[in-house]
N, CA, C and O of each residue as an XYZ file, in Angstrom:
260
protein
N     -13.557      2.791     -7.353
C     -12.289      2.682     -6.667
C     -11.756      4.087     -6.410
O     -11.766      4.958     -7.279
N     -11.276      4.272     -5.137
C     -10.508      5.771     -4.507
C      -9.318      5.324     -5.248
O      -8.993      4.138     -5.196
N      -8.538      6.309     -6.040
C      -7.435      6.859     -6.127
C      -6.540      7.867     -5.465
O      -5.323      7.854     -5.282
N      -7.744      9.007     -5.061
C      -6.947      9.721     -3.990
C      -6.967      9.814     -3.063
O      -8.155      9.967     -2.780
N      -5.946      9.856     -1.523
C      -6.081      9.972     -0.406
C      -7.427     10.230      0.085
O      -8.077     11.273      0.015
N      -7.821      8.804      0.729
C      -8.974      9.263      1.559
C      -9.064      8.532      3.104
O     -10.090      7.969      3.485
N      -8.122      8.610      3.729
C      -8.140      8.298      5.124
C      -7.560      9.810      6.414
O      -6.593     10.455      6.010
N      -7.837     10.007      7.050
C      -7.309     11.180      8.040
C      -6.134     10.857      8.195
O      -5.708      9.713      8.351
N      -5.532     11.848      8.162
C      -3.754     12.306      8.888
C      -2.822     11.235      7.857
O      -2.385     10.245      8.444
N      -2.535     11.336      6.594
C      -1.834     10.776      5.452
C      -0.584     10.875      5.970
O       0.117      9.891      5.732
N       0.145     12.120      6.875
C       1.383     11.915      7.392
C       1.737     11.009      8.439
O       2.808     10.416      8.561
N       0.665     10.954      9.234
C       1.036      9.565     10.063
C       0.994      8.421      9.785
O       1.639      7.570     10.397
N       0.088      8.131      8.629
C       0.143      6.544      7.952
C       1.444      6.349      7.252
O       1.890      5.236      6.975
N       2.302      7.990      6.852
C       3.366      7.609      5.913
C       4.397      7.013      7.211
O       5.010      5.946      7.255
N       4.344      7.892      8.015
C       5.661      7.643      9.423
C       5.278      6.517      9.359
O       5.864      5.868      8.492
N       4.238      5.778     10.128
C       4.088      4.544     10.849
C       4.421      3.981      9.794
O       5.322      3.259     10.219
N       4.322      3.688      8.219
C       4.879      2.688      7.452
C       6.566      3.234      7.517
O       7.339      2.317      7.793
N       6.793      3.706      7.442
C       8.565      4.586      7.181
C       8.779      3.835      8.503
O       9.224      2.714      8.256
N       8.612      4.062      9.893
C       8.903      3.307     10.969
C       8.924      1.982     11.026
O       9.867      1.418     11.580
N       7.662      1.122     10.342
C       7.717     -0.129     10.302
C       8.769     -0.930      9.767
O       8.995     -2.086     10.124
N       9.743      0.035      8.454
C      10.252     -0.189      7.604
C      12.088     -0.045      8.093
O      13.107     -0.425      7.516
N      11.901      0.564      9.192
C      13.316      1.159      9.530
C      13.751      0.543     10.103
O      13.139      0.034     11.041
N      15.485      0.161      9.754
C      16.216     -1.390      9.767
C      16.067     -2.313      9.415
O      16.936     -3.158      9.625
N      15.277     -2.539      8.931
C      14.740     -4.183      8.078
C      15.419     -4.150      6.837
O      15.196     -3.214      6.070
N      16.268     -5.100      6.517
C      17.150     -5.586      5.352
C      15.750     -5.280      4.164
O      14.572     -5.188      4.512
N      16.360     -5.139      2.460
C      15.149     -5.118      1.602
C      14.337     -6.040      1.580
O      13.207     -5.948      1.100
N      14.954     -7.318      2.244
C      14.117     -8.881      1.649
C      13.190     -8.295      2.640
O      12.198     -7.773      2.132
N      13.302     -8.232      4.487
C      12.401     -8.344      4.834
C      11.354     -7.036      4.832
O      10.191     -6.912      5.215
N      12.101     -6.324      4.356
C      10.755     -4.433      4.187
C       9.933     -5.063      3.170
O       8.725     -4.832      3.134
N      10.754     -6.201      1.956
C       9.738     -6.652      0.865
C       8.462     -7.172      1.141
O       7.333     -6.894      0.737
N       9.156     -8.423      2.335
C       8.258     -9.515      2.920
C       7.187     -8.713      3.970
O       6.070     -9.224      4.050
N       7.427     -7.578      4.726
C       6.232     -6.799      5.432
C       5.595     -6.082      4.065
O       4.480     -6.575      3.898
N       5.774     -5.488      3.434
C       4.971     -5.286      2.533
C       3.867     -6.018      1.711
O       2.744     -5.663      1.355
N       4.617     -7.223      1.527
C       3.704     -8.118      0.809
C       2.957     -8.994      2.116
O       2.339     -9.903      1.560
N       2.806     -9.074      3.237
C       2.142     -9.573      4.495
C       1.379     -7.928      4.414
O       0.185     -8.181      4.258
N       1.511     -6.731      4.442
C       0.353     -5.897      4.432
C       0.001     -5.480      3.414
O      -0.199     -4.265      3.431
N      -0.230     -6.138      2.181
C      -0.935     -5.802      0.999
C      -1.560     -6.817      1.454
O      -2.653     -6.332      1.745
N      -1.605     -8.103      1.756
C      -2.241     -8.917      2.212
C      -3.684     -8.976      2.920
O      -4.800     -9.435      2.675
N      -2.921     -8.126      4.111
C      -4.415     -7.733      5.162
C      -5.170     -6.941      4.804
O      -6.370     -6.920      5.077
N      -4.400     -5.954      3.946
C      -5.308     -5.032      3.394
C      -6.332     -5.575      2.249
O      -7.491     -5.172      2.145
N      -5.800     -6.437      1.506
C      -6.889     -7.203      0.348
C      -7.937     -7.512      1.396
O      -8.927     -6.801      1.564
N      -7.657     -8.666      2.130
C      -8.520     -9.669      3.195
C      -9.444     -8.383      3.612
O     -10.646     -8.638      3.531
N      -9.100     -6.923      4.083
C     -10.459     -6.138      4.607
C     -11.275     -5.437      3.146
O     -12.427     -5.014      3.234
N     -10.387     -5.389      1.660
C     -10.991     -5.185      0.769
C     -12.225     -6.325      0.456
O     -13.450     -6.217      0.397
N     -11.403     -7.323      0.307
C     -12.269     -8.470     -0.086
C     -13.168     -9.127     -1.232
O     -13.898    -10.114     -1.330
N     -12.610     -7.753     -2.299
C     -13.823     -7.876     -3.171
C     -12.646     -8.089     -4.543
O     -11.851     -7.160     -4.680
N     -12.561     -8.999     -5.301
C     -11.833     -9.402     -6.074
C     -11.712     -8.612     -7.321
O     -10.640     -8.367     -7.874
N     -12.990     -8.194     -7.766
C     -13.112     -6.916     -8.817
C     -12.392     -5.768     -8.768
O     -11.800     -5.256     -9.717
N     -12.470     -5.206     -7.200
C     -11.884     -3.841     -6.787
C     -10.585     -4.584     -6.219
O      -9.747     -3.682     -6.217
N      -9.897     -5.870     -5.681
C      -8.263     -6.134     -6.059
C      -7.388     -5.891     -7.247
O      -6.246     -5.452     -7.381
N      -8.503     -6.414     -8.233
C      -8.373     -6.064     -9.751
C      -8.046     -4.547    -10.460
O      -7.078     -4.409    -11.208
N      -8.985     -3.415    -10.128
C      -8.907     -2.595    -10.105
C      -7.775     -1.476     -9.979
O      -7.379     -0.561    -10.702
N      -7.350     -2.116     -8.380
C      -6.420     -1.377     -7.313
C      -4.826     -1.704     -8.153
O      -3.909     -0.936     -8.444
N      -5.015     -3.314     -8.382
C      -3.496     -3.433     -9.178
C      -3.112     -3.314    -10.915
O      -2.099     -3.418    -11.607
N      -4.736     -3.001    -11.153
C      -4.416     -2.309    -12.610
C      -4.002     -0.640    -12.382
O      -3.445      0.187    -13.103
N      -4.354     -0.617    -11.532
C      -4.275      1.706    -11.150
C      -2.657      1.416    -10.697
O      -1.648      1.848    -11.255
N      -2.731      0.707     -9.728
C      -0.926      1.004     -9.636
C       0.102      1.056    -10.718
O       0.879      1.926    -11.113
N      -0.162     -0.179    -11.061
C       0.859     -0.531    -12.369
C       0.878      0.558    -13.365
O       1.766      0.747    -14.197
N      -0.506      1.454    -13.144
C      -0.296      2.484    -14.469
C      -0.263      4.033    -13.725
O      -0.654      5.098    -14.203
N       0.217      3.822    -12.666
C       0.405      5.325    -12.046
C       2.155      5.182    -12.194
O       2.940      4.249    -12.025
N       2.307      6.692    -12.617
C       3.853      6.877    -12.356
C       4.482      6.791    -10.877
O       3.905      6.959     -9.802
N       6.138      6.409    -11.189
C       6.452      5.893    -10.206
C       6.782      6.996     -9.223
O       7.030      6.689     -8.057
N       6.804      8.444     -9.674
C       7.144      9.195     -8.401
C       5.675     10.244     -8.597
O       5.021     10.209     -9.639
N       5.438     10.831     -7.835
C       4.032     11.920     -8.241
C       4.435     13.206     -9.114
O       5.373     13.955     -9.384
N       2.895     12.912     -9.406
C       3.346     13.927    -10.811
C       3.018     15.631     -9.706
O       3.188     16.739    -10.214
């Protein structure tokens, strides 16, 4: 499992989520979030490395070290 950034241009994936996110009440920034953790599992697909991904979150601090 990647832990660290490994897709090109990390600042534009942050905008386009920050954009997706801008004006949407918390319920619904919650509800797009949890609809794209979603799609993103569905292209993971592999239940071991879902496993993985939400044991690493839960134990990464909440702001960067």
């Amino acid at each position: 499992m990647k832990t660290n950034p490994h897709f090109q241009d990390a600042d534009a994936f942050y905008e386009q989520l920050l954009d997706a996110h801008a004006g949407l009440s918390r319920e619904d920034s919650e509800l797009l979030n949890a609809r794209l953790i979603l799609l993103l599992a569905n292209q993971i697909g592999d239940a071991s490395v879902l496993k993985a991904c939400i044991d690493a979150a839960r134990d990464m601090p909440a702001t960067p070290v």
